[in-house]
C-alpha positions, 0 to 999 in steps of 0.5 A: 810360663804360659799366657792365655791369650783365646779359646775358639776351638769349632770357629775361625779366629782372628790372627793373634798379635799385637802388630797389626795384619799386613798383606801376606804372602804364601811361603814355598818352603814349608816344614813338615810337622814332627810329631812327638809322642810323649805318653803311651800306655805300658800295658800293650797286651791288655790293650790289644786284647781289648781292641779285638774284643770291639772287634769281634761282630754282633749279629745285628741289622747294621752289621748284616747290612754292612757286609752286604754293602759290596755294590760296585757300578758295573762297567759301561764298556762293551768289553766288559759285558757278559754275553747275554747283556751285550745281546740284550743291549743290542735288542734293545738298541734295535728296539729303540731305534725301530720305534724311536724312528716311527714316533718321530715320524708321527710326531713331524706329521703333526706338527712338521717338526724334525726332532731328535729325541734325547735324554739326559743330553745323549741323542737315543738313535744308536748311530748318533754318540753310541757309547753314551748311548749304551750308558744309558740303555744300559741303565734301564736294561740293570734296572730290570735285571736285563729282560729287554721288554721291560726295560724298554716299557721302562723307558717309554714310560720315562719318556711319556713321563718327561713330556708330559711333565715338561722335564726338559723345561724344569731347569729353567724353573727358578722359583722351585725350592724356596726356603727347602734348601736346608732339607736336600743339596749336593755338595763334594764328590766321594772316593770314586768322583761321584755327586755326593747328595745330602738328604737332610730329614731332621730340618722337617722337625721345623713347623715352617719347613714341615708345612712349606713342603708338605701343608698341601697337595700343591705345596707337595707337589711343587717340593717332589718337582724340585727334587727331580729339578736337583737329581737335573741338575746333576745329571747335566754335570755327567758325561756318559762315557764309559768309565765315567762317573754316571750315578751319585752317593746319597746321604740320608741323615735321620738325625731328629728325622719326624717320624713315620706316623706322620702320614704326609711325610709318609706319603710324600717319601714315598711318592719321591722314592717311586718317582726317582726310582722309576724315572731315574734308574740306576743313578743311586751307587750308594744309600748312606743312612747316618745317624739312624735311630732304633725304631729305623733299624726296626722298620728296615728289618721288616723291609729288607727280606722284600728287597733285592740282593742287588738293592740292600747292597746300596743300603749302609746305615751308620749309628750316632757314635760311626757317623764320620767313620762310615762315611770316610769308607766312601768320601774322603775327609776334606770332603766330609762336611765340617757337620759330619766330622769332615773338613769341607767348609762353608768356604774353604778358600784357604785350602782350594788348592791341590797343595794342602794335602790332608796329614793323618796322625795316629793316636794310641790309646791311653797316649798323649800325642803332639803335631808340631807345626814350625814358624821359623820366621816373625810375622807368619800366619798359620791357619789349620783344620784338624779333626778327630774320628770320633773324638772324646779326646782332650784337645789343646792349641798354643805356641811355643816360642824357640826361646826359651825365655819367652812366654808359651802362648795358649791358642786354644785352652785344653777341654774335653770334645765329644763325639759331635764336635765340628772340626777345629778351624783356626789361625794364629800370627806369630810375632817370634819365631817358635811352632805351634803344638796341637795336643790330643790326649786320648785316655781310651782303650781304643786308638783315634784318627787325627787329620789335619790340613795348615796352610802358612804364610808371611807378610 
């Protein structure tokens, strides 16, 4: 017999039982889940015909950018350079260092003033942190393909451009990007230990956002400064070393993006890529575009026969129903956001710790398949996240007591979730022992991908 006793699939849930909650503490010894599959399909050989043919590649946008996405950062160790880029490198050390040195000079007669010119933290005078500083000169020596003279212009520019814009002093603007928060913000590290940065096109649609950002010249200019004080802020967190993370992931969702014809977002972006591409080189590893609509996939073909080799292969772009797929290539689920199909909360104080290792299960297609969780004890309080790729499968949550004269406690009453379904985060306190059962019912052609994560304790 099964007693229904709450349906919240998408939001934390109170502990369901009838004695009141105690403190609790965390138990040691905890079980694995059995997993135990109960219906799968008779017919494997028409199955797995039809998973080829899903397959089998279409000649389209997406996938020709996808088999160019095969950008690797280049290692920062003297070791690993070819020879013509160890001799540009060092050129450009001497040029640096020669001219670096007759600034400074000029810049002491002027005000008496000693300084040591630095950016992004690393002292530019080779003989002072010189592996930081090959990172560094490094970055603008790719960002033109190693031609020493205009990588060099490159960054005297950047270093007019920072003082004249007093770059160095943006950190302490705190009134910046009020209210725009919504549109921009990093958040969790991908496969390689990079920033992740969100870039949230959809939240212009808001009139108020829309006009806070981009309703002046000055309201623009004060949204392109905040940009360039988040790409800072990250910066600050990058040590430089060779073999360190030194460049950060972008993900530009276009999900109810405002379209291009609207010149002001027009203009706005693109003064933003310039300024970031021009000031900041180098620092994108990755440009993940996720949710892309048609009319992308038709502007990008005109643009991309313009672009680098070196430049499309940063590019990846993911339709609505591959949001969370793609990005599990780059950024591991429990640091997906929950919005994307990942497991990364708001507040994920539950599951802070390095003991709550991410399960995957299997599902076969056209099959059922049940995660047992076990609750040996009276009085334990399970809390769990689980998400399906994809989804568009059945799910259901109860508890099924050891005895088998007590009622089946339904948690979670079976329903159908679609594709943009959020992750599942829940809890439940038993009053008896038993185990709580996660049912995934997949009735497609196509196989999906469980993960979950479940933390239990006891009072």
């Amino acid at each position: 017999m099964t007693v229904e006793v709450q349906s919240n699939g998408t939001e934390r849930t109170k502990p369901v039982t009838d004695v009141p909650a105690e403190m609790v503490k965390s138990i040691t010894d905890q079980t694995e889940p059995k997993v135990a599959t109960t219906i799968e399909t008779k017919q494997e050989g028409l199955k797995e015909q039809l998973e080829e043919k899903i397959k089998e590649p279409t000649a389209t946008l997406g996938s020709i950018i996808e088999k160019n996405s095969s950008f690797r950062e280049e290692s920062n160790f003297l070791t690993d350079l070819k020879e013509h880029e160890k001799k540009a490198l060092f050129e450009l050390r001497s040029l640096v260092e020669t001219n670096l040195f007759k600034l400074n000079g000029e810049e002491k007669e002027k005000d008496g003033v000693d300084r040591e010119m630095s950016l992004w933290g690393v002292p530019l005078m080779p003989n002072k942190c010189p592996e930081k500083n090959n990172v560094i000169l490094l970055k603008f020596l790719r960002a033109r393909e190693f031609k020493l003279k205009e990588a060099y212009t490159m960054l005297e520019k950047n270093l007019q451009w920072r003082k004249d814009s007093k770059i160095d002093f943006i950190l302490d603007e705190t009134a910046l990007g009020e209210n725009l928060h919504s549109t921009c913000f990093m958040s969790g590290t991908d496969r390689e230990n990079r920033t992740v940065c969100y870039n949230i096109l959809g939240a212009f649609k808001s009139h108020a956002i829309y006009e806070r950002a981009f309703g002046s010249e000055e309201k623009k200019s004060n949204f392109l400064r905040w940009r360039v004080q988040l790409m800072e802020k990250a910066i600050e967190k990058l040590e430089f070393e060779p073999g360190r993370p030194a460049s950060f992931v972008q993900v530009i969702d276009l999900k109810d993006a405002p379209s291009l014809t609207k010149k002001e977002i027009r203009v706005a972006m693109k003064e933003a890529v310039d300024l970031l591409q021009d000031n900041y080189p180098e620092f994108v590893a990755k440009s993940i575009f996720i949710n892309v609509p048609f009319w992308y996939y038709a502007f990008s073909s005109m643009v991309l026969p313009f672009l680098t080799q070196r430049t499309r292969s940063k590019f990846v772009l993911a339709r609505p129903l591959r949001v969370t797929e793609t990005l599990l290539k780059y950024i591991s689920i429990e640091n997906i956001p929950v919005s994307y199909g990942g497991l990364k909360g708001d507040d994920d104080i539950e599951f802070s710790g390095d003991d709550c290792r991410v399960l995957e299960q299997l599902v076969k297609a056209n099959s059922i398949e049940s995660i047992e969780i076990p609750l040996p004890q009276n009085g334990m309080t399970l809390v769990w996240d689980l998400t399906v790729l994809g989804w568009e499968v059945n799910y259901k949550e109860e508890f099924v007591p050891s005895d088998e004269g007590s009622y089946t406690i339904l948690i979670q009453k079976a329903r159908k979730m679609n594709h943009e379904e959020k992750s599942v985060h829940n809890s439940f306190k038993n009053n008896e022992p038993g185990k709580v059962v996660f049912t995934i019912e997949n009735c497609n052609y196509k196989k999906k991908k469980a993960f979950y994560r479940y933390k239990t304790k006891c009072c």
